[in-house]
C-alpha positions in Angstrom: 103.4 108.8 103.7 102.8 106.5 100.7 103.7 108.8 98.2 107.1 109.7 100.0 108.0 106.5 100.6 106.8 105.7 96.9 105.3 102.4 98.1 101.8 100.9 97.5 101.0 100.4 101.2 102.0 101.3 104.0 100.9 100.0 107.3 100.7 101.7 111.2 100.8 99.0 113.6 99.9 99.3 117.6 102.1 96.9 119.7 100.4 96.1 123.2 102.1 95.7 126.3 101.1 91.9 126.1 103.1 91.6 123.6 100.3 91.4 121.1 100.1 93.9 117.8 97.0 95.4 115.3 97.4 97.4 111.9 95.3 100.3 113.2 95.8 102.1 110.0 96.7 101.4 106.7 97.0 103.1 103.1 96.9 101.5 99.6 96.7 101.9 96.5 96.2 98.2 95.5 93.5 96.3 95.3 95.1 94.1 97.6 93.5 92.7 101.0 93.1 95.1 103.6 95.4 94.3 106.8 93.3 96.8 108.4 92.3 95.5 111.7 94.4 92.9 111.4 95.3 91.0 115.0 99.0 89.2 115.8 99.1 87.1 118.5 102.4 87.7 120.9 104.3 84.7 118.9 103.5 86.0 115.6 106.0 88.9 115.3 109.4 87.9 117.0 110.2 89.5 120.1 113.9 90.7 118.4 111.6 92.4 115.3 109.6 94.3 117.5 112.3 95.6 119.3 114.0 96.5 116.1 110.9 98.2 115.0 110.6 100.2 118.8 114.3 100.9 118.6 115.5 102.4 114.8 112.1 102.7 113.6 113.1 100.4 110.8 110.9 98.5 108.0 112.4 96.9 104.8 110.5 97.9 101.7 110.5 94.8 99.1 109.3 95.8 95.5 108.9 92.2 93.9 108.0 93.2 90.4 111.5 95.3 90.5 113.7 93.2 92.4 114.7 96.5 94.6 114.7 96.1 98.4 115.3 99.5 100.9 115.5 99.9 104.1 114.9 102.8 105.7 116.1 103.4 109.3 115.3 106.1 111.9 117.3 106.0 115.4 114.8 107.5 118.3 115.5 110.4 119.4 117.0 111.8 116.2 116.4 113.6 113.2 116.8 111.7 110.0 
């Protein structure tokens, strides 16, 4: 998925029905932090980016040393 997206990290996150979230998986090539494992309280991701993320399957992708941001969307239910 990394290499498609031609990203350095990309990140799976599990959202609970609490309203809580965790990166359950995650791939870099960085030698970044890990996020793996990582635990968000309900408060710490919006309720409205959540939904976003549930609904269109979207994520912005921010490359700071380039200045180029993408976003790449996927509606539910369809084929992109």
């Amino acid at each position: 998925m990394r290499s498609f997206l031609g990203t350095d990290r990309v990140k799976i996150y599990q959202f609970a029905a609490g309203g809580s979230s965790e990166v359950i998986a995650e791939s870099m090539s960085s030698t970044k932090p890990s996020l793996l494992r990582l635990h968000f309280r309900p408060h710490d991701i919006s309720r409205s980016a959540k939904e976003m993320f549930l609904l269109t399957r979207q994520r912005s992708i921010v490359d700071v040393t380039k200045g180029i941001i993408r976003t790449i969307t996927t509606q539910v239910g369809k084929k992109s």
